[in-house]
C-alpha positions in Angstrom: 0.0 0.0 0.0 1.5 3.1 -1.3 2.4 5.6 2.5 0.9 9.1 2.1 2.4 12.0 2.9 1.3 14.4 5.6 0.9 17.9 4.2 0.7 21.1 6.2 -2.1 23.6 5.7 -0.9 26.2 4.0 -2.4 28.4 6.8 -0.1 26.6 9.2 3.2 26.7 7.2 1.9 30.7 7.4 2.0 30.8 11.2 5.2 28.5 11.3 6.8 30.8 9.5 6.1 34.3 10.8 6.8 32.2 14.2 10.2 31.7 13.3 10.1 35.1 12.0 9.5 37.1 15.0 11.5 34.2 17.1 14.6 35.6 14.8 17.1 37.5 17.2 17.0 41.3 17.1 20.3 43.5 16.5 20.4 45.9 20.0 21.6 49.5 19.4 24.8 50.4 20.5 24.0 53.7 22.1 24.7 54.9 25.4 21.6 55.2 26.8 21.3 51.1 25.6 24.6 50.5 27.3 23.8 52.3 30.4 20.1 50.1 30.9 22.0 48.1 33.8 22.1 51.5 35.5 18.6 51.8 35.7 17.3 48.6 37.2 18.6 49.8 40.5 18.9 53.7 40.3 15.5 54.5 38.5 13.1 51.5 39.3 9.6 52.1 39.2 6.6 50.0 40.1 4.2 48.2 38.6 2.2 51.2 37.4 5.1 52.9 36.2 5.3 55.4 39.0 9.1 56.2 40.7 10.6 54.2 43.5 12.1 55.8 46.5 14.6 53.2 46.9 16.5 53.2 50.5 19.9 51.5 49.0 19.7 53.0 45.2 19.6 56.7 44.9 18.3 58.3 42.1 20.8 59.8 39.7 19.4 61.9 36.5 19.6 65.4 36.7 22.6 65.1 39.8 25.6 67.5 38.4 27.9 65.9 36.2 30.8 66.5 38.2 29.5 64.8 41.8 28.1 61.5 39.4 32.1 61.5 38.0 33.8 62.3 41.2 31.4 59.2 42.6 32.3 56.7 40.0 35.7 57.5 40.2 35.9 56.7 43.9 34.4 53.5 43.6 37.1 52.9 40.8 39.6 53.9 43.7 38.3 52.4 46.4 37.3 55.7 48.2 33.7 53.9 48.5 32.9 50.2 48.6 30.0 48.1 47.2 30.6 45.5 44.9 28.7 45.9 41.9 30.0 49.3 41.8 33.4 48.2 41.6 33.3 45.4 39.3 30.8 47.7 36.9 33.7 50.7 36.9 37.4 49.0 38.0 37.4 48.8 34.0 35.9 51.8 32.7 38.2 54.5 31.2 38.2 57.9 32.7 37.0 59.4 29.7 34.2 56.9 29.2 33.0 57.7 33.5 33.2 61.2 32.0 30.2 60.5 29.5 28.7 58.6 32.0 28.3 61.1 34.1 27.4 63.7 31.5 24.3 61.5 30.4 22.7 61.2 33.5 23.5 64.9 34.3 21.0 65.8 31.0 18.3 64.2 32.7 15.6 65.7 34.7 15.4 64.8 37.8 12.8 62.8 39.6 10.0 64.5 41.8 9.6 62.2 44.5 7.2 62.5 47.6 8.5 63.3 50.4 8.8 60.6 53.1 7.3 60.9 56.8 9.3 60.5 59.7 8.0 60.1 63.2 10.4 62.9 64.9 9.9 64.9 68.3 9.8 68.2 68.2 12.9 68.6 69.3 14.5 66.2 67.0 12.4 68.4 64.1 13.6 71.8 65.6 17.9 70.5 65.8 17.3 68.9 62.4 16.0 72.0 60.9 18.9 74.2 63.0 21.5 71.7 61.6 20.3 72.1 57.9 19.6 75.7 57.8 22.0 77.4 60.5 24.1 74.5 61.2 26.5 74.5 64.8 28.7 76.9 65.1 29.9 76.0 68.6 31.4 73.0 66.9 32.3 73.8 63.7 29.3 72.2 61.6 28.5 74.3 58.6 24.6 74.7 57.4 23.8 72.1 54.7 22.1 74.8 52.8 25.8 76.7 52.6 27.1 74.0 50.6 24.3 71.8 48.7 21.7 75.2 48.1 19.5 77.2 49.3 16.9 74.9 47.8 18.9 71.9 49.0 18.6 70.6 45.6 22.3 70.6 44.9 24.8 73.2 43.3 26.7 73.0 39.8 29.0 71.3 39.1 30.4 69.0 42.0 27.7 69.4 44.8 24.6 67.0 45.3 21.0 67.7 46.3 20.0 66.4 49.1 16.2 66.0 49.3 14.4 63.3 47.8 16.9 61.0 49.7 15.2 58.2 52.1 16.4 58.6 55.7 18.3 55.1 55.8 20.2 55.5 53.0 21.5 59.6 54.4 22.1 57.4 57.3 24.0 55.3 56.0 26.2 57.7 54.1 27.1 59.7 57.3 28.0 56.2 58.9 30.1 55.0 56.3 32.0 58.6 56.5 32.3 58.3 59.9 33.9 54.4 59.5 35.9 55.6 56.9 34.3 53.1 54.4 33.3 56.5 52.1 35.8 59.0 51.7 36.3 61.9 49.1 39.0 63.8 47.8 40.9 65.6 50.3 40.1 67.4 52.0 37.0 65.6 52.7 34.9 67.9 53.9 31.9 65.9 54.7 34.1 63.4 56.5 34.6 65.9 58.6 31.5 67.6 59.4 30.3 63.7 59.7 32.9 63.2 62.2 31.8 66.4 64.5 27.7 65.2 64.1 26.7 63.2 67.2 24.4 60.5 66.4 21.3 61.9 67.9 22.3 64.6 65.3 22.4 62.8 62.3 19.0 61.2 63.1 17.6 64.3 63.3 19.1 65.7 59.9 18.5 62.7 57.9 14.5 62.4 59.2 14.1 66.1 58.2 15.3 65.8 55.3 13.6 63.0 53.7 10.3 64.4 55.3 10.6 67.6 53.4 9.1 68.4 50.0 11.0 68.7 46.8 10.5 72.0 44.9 8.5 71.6 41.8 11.8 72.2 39.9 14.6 70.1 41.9 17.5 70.7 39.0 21.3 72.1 40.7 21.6 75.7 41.4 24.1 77.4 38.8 26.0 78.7 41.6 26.4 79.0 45.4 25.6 83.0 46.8 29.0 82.7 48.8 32.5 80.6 49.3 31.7 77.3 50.8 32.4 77.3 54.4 34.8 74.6 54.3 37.2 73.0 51.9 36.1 70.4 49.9 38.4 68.0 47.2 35.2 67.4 45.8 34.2 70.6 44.6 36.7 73.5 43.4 
C-alpha cells in the first residue's frame, strides 16, 4: 500500500513561519543610553504602574551635576567607596568613558519624588531643621544649605542635592563617612563635618530631610551666593 504524505495547511506553514520570524534575534543599538540600561534597574526603578521608586539603598541619579556622578564613580574605581557591583561595573571603565557617563545622567531631569514621613519629636524636628539651615557653630558644623543650596537641591557642578533622599540611606552615608568606608578627595569635607555630628544629630538631619518636599523644579543651582564654608576636594 502506497504511504501518504502528511501535508501542512498552508495556513499553518503561514504561522510557522512568521513564528520563526518574530522568534529571529533582534540586532540591539549600540548607544549609550542602551549600554547604560544596567544603571537603571537599581537607580531608577519604578513600580508596577510605572510610578518612581524611593529606593532606601539606590539613589536616584538623573539630573545630579555631572561632576559629583564623576567624582562618585571615580571613587568607587579607587576604592574611596565600597560596594561590589559598583566596583566590578567601573574597575574597567576609562576615565574618559566615566566622564560620558556622568554627563548623560546629568542631562536628565530629575525625579520629583514625595516626600517621606518620619516620626520625629519636636525637638528632633527643631535640631534637624537648625543643623540644615543654621548649622552649629559651637562645633564647627557648617549649614547644609551653605554648601548643597538654598533649595537643597544641589549646586553646579560637583555638589549633590539632598532632598528626595530616604532617611536610611542619608544614614547610611554619614556612617560610612564616619567608618571611613566612604571618603572623598581631600580634603574631605563631609568626612569631617560627619565626624563632629553626634548620632542623635544625624538622626535628626536625615529624618528632616527625607520628610521635606521637593521644589517643583529640583535641578542644581548654577551657583552657590558665597564661598563654601569649608574645603572640599570634591568641589573646586
Amino acid at each position: 500500500m502506497p504511504s501518504r504524505r502528511f501535508r501542512w495547511p498552508a495556513a499553518a506553514l503561514l504561522c510557522a513561519g512568521t513564528f520563526v520570524a518574530s522568534a529571529a534575534p533582534q540586532p540591539v543599538p549600540d548607544t549609550l543610553t542602551q549600554r547604560l540600561r544596567a544603571c537603571a534597574t537599581c537607580h531608577a526603578r519604578v513600580d508596577a504602574r510605572g510610578n518612581p521608586v524611593n529606593d532606601s539603598f539606590y539613589p536616584r541619579i538623573g539630573g545630579k551635576p555631572a561632576g559629583y556622578l564623576y567624582h562618585q564613580l571615580r571613587n568607587f574605581q579607587d576604592g574611596r567607596r565600597h560596594y561590589p557591583v559598583m566596583t566590578y561595573l567601573t574597575e574597567h571603565l576609562p576615565d574618559a568613558y566615566l566622564r560620558e557617563i556622568a554627563a548623560h545622567f546629568a542631562a536628565q531631569a530629575p525625579t520629583v519624588l514625595p516626600p517621606t514621613p518620619v516620626n520625629l519629636s519636636p525637638a528632633q524636628r527643631d535640631r534637624g531643621r537648625q543643623l540644615v539651615h543654621e548649622g552649629d557653630r559651637g562645633r564647627s558644623i557648617p549649614a547644609c544649605i551653605a554648601c548643597h543650596g538654598a533649595r537643597l537641591t544641589g549646586v553646579q557642578p560637583a555638589i549633590p542635592g539632598l532632598l528626595g533622599l530616604p532617611r536610611d540611606y542619608i544614614n547610611a552615608q554619614f556612617g560610612a563617612w564616619r567608618n571611613g568606608v566612604r571618603r572623598a578627595h581631600t580634603p574631605d569635607c563631609m568626612g569631617q563635618v560627619a565626624a563632629r555630628l553626634s548620632p542623635d544629630d544625624v538622626a535628626a538631619v536625615s529624618g528632616w530631610l527625607a520628610a521635606q518636599p521637593m521644589p517643583a523644579d529640583p535641578r542644581p543651582a548654577d551657583a552657590v551666593a558665597r564661598p563654601l564654608p569649608i574645603l572640599c576636594g570634591s568641589a573646586p
